[in-house]
N, C-alpha and C positions, 0 to 999 in steps of 0.2 A: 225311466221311460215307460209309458204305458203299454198296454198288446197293442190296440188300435196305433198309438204313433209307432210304434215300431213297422205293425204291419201298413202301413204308409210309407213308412221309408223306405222297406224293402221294395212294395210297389212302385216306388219311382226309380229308386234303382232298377227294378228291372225292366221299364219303362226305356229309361234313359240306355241301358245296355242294347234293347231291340234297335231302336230308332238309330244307333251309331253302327246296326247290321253288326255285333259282338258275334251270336250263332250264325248267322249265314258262311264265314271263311274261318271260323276255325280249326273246322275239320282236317283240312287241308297239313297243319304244321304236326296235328296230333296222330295224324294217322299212322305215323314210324313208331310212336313211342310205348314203351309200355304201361300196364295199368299201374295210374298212379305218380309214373315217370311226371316230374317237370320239365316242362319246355317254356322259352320266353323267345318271346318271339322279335325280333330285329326294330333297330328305328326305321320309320318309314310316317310317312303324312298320312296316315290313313287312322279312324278307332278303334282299330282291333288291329296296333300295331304299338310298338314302344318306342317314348321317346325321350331323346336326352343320353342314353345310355352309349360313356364314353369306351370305357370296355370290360370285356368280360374274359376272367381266366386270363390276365394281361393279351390278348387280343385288344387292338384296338378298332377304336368306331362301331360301325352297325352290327359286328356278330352276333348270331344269336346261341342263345343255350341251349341245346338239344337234346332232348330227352334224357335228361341227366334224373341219375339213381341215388346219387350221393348228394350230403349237404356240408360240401367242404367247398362249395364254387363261389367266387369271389368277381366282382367287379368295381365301378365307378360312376356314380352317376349323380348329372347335374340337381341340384335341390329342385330345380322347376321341371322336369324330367317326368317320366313317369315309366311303368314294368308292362306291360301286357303279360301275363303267364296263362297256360294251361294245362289239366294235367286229367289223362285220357281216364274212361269209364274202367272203375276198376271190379264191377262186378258185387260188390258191398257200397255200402253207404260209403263217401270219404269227404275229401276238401283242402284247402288251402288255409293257410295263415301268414301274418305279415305281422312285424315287431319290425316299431318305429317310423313306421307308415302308418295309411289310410287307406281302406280297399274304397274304391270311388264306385265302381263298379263289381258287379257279382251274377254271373248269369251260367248257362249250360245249355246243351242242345237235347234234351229230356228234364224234362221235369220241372220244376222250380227251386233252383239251390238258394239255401236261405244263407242273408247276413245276418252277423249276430249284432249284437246294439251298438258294441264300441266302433263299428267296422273292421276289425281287425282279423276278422275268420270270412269265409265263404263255405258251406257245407251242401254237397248233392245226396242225390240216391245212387245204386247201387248203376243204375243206367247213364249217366249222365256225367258230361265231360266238364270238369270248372271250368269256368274261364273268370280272370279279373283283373282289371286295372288299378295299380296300387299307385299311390304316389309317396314322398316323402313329408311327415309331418315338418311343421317351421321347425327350427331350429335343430336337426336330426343331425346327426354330425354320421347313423347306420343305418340302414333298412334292412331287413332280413324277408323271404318268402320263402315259405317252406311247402309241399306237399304234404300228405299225410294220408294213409290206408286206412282210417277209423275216424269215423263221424265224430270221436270223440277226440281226434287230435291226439293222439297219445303216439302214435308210432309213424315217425318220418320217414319219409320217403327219397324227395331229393329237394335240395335249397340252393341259395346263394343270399352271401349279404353283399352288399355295396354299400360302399364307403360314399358318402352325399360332400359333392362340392358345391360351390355358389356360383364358379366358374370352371371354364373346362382349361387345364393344364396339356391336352391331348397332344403330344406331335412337340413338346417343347422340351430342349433339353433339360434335366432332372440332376445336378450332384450327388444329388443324396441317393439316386437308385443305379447312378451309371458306375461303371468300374473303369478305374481307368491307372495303368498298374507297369512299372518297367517291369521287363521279361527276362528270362536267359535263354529262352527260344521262341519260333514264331506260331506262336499261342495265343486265344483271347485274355483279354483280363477276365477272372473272376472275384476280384474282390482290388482294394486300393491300397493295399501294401506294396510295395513293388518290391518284387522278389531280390534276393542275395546269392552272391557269389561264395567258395568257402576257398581259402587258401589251404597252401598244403598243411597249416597248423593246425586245422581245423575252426581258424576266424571266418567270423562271415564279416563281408563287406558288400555294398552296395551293387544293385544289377546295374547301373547306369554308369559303371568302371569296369570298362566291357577287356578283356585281355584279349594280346596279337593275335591276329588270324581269325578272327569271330567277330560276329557283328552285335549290335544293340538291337534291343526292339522294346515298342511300349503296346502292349497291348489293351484291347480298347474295350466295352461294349458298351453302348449310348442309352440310353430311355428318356422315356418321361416320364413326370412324376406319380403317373401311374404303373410304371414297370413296364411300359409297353414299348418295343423297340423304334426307336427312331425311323421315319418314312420318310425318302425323298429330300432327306439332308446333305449337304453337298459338304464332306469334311476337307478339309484343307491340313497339310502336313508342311513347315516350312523347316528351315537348318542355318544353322551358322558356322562357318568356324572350317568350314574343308570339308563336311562330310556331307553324304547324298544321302535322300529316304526317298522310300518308295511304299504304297500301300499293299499289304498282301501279295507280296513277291519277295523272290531271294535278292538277297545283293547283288549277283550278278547283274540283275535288271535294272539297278538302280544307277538314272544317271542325270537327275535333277538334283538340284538345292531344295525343290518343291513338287509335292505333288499333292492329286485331289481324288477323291470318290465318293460313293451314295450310300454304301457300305457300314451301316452300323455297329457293326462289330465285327472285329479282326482285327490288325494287328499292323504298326509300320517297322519298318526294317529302318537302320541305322546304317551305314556304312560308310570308308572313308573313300576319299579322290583315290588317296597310292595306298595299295592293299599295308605296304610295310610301316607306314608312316604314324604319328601319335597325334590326336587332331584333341581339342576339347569345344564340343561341338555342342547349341541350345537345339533343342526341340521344340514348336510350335505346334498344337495340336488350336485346329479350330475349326469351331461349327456354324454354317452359314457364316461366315465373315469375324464371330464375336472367340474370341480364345475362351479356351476352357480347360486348356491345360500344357504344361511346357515341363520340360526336364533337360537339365546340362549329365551329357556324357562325357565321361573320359573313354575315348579308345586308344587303348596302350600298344605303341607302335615297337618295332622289333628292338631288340639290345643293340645300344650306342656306346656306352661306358659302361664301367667296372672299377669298384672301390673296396678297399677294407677299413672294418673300423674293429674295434675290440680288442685292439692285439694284446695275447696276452705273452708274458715271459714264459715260455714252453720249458722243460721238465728234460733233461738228458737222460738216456737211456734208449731201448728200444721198443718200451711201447710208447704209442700214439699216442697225444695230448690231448683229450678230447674239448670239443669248440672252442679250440686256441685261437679264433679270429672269427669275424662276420663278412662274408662276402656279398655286396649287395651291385646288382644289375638296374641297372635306367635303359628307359628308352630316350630321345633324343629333346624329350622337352622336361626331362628328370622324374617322372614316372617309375617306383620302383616296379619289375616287372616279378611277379609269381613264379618260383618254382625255376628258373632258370638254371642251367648244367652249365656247373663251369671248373674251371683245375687250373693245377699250375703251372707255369709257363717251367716246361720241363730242364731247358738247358741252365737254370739257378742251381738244380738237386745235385748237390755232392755227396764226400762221404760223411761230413758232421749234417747236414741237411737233408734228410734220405729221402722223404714225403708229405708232402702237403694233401689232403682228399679233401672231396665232398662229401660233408658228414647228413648234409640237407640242400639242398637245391635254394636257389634265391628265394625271399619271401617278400610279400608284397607291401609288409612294415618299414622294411628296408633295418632289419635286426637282427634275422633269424636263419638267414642263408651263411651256415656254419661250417667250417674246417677242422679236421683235426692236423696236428703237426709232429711229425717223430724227429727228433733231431739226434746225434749221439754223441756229439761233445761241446762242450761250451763254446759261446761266441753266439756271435753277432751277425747276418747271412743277408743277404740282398733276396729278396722274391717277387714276382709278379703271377697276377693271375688275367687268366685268359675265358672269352665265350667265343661260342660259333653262334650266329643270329644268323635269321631266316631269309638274310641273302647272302648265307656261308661265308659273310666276310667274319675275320678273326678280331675279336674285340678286346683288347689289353688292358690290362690296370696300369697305373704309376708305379713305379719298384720303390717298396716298402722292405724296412729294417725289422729282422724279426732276432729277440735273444734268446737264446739255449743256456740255463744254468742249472746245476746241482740245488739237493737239498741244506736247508740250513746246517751249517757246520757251527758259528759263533754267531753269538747275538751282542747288540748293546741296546741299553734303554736309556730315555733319559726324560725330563720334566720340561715344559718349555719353559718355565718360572723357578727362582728357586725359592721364593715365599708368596704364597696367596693369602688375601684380606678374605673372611669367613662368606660365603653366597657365593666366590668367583668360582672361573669353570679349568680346571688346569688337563694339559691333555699329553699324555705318556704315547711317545715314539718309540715303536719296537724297530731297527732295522738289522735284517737278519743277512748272513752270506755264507756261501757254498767256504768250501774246501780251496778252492782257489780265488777269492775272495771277492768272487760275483755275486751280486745281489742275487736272493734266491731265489725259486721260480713262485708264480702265481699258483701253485696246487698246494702251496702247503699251506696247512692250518697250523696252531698255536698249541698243540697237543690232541689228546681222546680223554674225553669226559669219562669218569669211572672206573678208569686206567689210574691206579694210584704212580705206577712208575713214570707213566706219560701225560697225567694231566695236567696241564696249565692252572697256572694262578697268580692273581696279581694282588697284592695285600699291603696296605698302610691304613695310617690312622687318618682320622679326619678325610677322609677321601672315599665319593661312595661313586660305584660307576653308572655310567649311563648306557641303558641300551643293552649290554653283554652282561647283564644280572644274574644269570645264572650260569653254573660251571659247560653245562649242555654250549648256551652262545656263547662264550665264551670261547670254548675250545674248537667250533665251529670257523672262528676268523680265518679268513687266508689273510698269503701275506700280498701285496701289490706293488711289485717293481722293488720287493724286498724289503718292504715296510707294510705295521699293521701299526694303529694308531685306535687312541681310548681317549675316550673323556670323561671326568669325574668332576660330583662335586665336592665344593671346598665345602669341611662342616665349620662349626662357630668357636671351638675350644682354640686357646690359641698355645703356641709352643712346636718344639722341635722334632720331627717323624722323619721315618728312613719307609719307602715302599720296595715290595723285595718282588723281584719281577724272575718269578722261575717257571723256564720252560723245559724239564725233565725229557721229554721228546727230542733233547739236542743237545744230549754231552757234547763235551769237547772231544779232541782227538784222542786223549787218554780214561775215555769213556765216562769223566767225572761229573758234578754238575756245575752249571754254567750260571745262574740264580746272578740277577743283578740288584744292586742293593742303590737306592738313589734317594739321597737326604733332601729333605725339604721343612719349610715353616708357615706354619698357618700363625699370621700378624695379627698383634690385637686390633679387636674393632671400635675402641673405645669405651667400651663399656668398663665399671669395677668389678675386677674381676675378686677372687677370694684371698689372692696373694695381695693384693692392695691394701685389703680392708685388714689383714693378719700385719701389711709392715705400718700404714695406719694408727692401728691400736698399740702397736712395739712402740712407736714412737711419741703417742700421748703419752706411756707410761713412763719413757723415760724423762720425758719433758714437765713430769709431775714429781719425779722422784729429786729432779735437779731443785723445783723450787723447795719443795720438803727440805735440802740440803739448805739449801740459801738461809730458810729460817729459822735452822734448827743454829746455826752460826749468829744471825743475828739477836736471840733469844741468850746465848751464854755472853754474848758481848755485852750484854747489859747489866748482867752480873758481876 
């Protein structure tokens, strides 16, 4: 571009800046700010005013930027928009610049600040306040305006970019910037994970399995998709299933199936019709009339029932069996309930029977809620166990069969086949019994690994095991209900093997060992084997020797 066309263009621009009165009211926004400082001045119908501009610093609508120092400010603005900025006399030369815009205009209230040829800068004198209207270039997806202390642009002062739409998203709800999150208190959302509960094992499980006596909540906070909060949206909160919400209130308050606010962030409460009861309730979150989001609760209502599973065969003596059984608590729609305290219904405890405890409180797996058991002589005992729930009624189990045996005293083993074909899977029954000839309890294992006198081993031919590979799992086995049980494979040789099943851990009563010895046959699979091919060639020979004979007969009869 030439001097002459350039200084033409400037001319009209600054032509076109007078005639829209740019100098006459800018003084006005610049008069707070400091030298240099940017200011952009608010939409309004006026040419020394901006427009378009959705929002600034997630502010939304006509705020403006005020005397800002820094160039981290950020806004929104529509592509057909435009910036009014200025930025007050700083005492040296300075100016303005714009990336990814158009300065349209470029003016000041001293002097003659000059445009540069791309339109992309505005530079004054030392006296004189910028002032410029920038617009967004087609297709600009940023714009940026920056201030600057040095006629050479080198050292910024304060900025902002904006993000260029084609339309304006203002005031509409946003998914992608709103959070909207179950709680475990009444809390906003800050991000769209919804939070976790931790049981007493230390599992997490879901906020929206709210335990007795507390209530649910989903916390919220709204935008649009400029980050700006929601204005004058009427949210809608509905429920199913028994339970009430209510907006930014306690439970107490809550005594709708529905309720509504303007309120773009905070939080609604969950609760049930009867504080004790177990309700599985949907949530309904909606804005102006359209959903935008729902969540099903479990509120878990006070302890109903009480069961045991795991029983194991407890250990006679006087210490305790540790987690001989699992005690597990529901609420009345079978909800296991967390952490619940419970024991044994005492008038079962005799003198073979001594104690049942709480080794763990109920778990919300419905697994982990453990007992120990001390029993001191063998047999078989009748127990129940017992809660107190939160309307101190007494809550009983079923009466369950629990047995008391000694450690192994004799063992037998045996094969469930007495010949397997080579690939089949054959599998050795250990079952072991006390002194008085009770199956033995669940504590005991099958020996100690490294222990030459006590460790277990199971040894045949063609037989390789599965799973308890090595002497460590092996000797690891308990036994269950008095039996431990192996499976092995069958190898391909075929012929007659004895497996020799000694558990040194369990002499007999004259302390000897007890070593079971169990015969079995691996069958052929068809194949030729090497004894085939050996009676085979035995009997070509003899079948060659016979005709030899025949001729050696025929050959003198002729003579």
């Amino acid at each position: 571009m030439s001097t002459k066309t350039m200084k033409q263009r400037i001319a009209l621009v600054a032509v076109s800046a007078l005639t829209a009165g740019v100098l006459s009211v800018a003084s006005a926004p610049v008069a707070n700010a400091a030298a240099g400082d940017l200011v952009v001045i608010a939409n309004a119908a006026t040419a020394t005013s901006s427009r378009g501009i959705i929002s600034t610093n997630g502010t939304a609508g006509t705020s403006a930027l005020s005397a800002s120092a820094v160039t981290t400010n950020y806004g929104v603005l529509l592509s057909s928009g435009s910036v009014y900025a200025t930025s007050a006399a700083l005492g040296v030369a300075h100016g303005a610049k714009v990336s990814g815009g158009t300065i349209t205009t470029c003016g000041g209230d001293a002097g003659t600040p000059v445009l540069n040829a791309a339109m992309t800068s505005c530079t004054g004198s030392a006296a004189s306040t910028i002032l410029i209207t920038a617009v967004p270039n087609a297709g600009a997806t940023s714009m940026s305006v920056t201030t600057y202390t040095t006629s050479a642009l080198t050292t910024a002062q304060g900025g902002i970019t904006y993000s260029i739409v084609a339309a304006s998203s203002a005031n509409a709800f946003s998914s992608s910037t709103s959070f909207i999150s179950a709680e475990l208190t009444a809390v906003t959302a800050d991000s769209n994970i919804d939070a976790t509960n931790t049981d007493q094992t230390g599992s997490a499980y879901s906020g929206t399995i709210v335990p007795a006596g507390v209530s649910g909540y989903l916390g919220y906070d709204l935008k649009d998709a400029y980050g700006t909060q929601l204005s004058a949206h009427v949210l809608g909160a509905n429920v199913t299933g028994g339970c009430l919400v209510g907006f930014n209130q306690a439970a107490s308050a809550n005594t709708y199936t529905a309720s509504s606010t303007t309120t773009a962030a905070g939080y609604i409460t969950v609760s049930r019709v009867t504080s004790t009861s177990a309700y599985t309730c949907t949530l309904t979150l909606t804005d102006n009339g359209v959903t935008i989001a729902s969540r099903t609760y479990t509120l878990l209502g006070q302890a109903a029932s009480v069961t045991v599973t795991g029983l194991k065969r407890a250990k006679t003596g006087a210490a305790a069996n540790d987690d001989a059984m699992e005690v597990n608590v529901f609420d009345s729609a079978g909800n296991a309930i967390d952490n619940a305290t419970f024991s044994v219904v005492s008038s079962y405890l005799n003198s073979g029977l001594t104690s049942i405890t709480a080794d763990r409180g109920s778990d919300r797996d419905a697994e982990l809620g453990d007992a120990d058991v001390t029993c001191i002589t063998s047999g078989t005992y009748d127990f129940a166990m017992k809660v107190t729930n939160a309307s101190l009624a007494t809550i009983t189990s079923p009466v369950y069969k629990l047995s008391c045996s000694g450690s192994p005293a004799s063992f037998t083993a045996g094969l469930d086949k007495a010949s397997y074909a080579p690939g089949e899977i054959a599998t050795l029954t250990i079952t072991a019994k006390d002194s008085a000839g009770n199956l033995t309890h669940d504590y005991a294992v099958l020996g100690t690994a490294g222990a030459a006198a006590t460790e277990a081993s199971l040894t045949g031919g063609m037989l390789t095991v599965i799973g308890a590979t090595t002497a460590a799992l092996l000797n690891a086995i308990k036994f269950t209900n008095g039996v431990a049980k192996f499976k092995f494979t069958v190898g391909a040789t075929s012929g007659s093997y004895n497996m020799v099943v000694d558990l040194p851990a369990y002499p007999n009563a004259a302390g000897a060992n007890q070593a079971q010895t169990v015969s079995y046959a691996v069958a052929s699979s068809g194949a030729v084997s090497n004894a085939d091919v050996l009676k085979s060639i035995v009997a070509l020979i003899a079948s060659i020797n016979k005709q030899i004979q025949a001729l050696q007969k025929l050959i003198l009869a002729r003579r």
